[in-house]
C-alpha positions as CSV (number, residue, x, y, z in Angstrom):
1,X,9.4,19.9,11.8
2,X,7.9,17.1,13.1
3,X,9.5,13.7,13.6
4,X,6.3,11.9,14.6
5,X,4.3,9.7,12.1
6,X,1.7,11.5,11.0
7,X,-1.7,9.7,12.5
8,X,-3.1,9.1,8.9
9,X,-0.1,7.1,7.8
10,X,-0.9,4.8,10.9
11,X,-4.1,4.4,10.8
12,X,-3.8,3.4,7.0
13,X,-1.4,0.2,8.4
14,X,-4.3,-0.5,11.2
15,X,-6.8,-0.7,8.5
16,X,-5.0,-2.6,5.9
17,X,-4.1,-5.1,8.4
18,X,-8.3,-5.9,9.2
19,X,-8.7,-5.5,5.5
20,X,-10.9,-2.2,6.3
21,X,-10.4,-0.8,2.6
22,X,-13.1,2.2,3.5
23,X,-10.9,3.4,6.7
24,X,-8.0,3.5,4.4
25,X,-10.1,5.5,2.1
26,X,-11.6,7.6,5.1
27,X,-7.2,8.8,5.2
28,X,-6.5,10.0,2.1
29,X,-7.0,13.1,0.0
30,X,-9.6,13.5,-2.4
31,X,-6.9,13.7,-5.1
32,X,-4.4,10.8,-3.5
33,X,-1.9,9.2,-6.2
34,X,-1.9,5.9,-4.8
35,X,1.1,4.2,-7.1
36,X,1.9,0.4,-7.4
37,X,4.9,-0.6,-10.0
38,X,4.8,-3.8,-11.8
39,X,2.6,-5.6,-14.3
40,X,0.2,-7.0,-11.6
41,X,-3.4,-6.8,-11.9
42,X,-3.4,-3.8,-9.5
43,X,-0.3,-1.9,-10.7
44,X,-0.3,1.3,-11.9
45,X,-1.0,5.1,-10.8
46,X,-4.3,5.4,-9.1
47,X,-5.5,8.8,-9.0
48,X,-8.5,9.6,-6.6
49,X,-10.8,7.9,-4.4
50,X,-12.8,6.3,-6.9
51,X,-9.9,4.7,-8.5
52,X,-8.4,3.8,-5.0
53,X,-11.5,1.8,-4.2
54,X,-11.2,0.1,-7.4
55,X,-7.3,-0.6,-7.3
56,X,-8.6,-2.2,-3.4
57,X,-11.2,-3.9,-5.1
58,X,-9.2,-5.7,-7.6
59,X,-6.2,-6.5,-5.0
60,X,-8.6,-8.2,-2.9
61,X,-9.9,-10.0,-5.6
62,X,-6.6,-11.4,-7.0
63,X,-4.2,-11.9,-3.4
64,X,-4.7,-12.3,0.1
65,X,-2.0,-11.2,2.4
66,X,-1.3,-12.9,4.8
67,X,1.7,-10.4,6.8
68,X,2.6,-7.2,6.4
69,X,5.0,-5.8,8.9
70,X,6.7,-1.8,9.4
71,X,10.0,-2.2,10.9
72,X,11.3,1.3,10.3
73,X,9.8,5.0,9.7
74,X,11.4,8.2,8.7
75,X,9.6,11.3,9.1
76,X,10.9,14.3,7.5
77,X,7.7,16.8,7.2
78,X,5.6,16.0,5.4
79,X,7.4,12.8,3.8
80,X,7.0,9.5,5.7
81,X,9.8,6.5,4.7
82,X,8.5,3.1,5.7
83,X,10.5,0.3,5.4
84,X,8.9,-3.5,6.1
85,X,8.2,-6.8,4.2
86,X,5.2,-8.6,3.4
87,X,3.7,-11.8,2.9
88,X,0.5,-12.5,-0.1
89,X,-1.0,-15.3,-2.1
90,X,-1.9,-15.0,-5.4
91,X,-5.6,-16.6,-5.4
92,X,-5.5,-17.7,-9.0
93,X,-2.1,-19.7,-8.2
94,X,-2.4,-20.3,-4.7
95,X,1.2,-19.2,-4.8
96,X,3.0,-17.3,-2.1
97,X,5.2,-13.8,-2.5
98,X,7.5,-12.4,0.1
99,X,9.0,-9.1,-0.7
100,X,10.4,-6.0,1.5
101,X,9.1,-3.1,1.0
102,X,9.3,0.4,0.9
103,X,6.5,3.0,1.0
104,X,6.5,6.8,0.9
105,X,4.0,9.0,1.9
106,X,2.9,12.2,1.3
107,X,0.6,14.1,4.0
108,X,-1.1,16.9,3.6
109,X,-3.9,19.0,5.7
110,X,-3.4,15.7,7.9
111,X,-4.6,13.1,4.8
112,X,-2.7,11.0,3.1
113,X,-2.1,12.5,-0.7
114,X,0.1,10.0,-1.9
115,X,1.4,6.8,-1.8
116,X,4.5,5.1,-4.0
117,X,5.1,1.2,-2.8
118,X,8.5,-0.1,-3.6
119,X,9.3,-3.9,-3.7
120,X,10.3,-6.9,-5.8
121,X,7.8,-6.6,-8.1
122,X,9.5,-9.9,-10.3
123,X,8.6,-12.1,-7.3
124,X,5.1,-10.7,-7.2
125,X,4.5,-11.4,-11.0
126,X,6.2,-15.1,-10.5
127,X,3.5,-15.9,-7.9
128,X,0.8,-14.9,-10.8
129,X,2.5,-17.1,-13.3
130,X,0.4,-20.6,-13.7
């Protein structure tokens, strides 16, 4: 079993950090559940890589993050634990959010196939509240 990050995982972070939304497409499965929690504009199950160009097409036109930051991985397989915090403005509000989070990945054949993003969703929907 390996203990290393699988290479998908890490070049997902690379890309979401210069807002490369294709390269983070490029990673996943054709059938990727890529799953947000919340009542945002972007939450919900996205299933797919049309829907996961839509669910990056409606986060970057409702937020803008401005830090997002992996302090610790687990690997245990096939299953990746990341644990971080980030930083986003809502562009509606010009508000800010600042949440940990948590994601959990799924690899499989070397592509990501899913994706479940933990954080405090109640501080996101504040900074979305006029």
């Amino acid at each position: 079993m390996s203990t290393q990050v699988p290479p998908a995982v890490e070049r997902i972070y690379a890309a979401f950090a210069r807002k490369d939304f294709p390269a983070i497409v490029a990673a996943v499965t054709d059938d990727v559940l890529w799953v947000f929690p919340g009542v945002l504009p972007f939450s919900g199950a996205w299933r797919g890589k049309d829907d996961l160009r839509r669910y990056f097409g409606i986060l970057a036109s409702v937020a803008r993050f401005e830090h997002h930051e992996v302090t610790r991985r687990i690997v245990d397989g096939d299953t990746v634990v990341c644990f971080g915090s980030h930083r986003a403005r809502c562009l509606a509000t010009d508000k800010v959010w600042q949440s940990p989070m948590l994601h959990v990945w799924t690899v499989r054949d070397g592509l990501v196939a899913s994706m479940h993003e933990y954080e405090d969703t109640a501080l996101a929907a504040a900074a979305f509240t006029p």
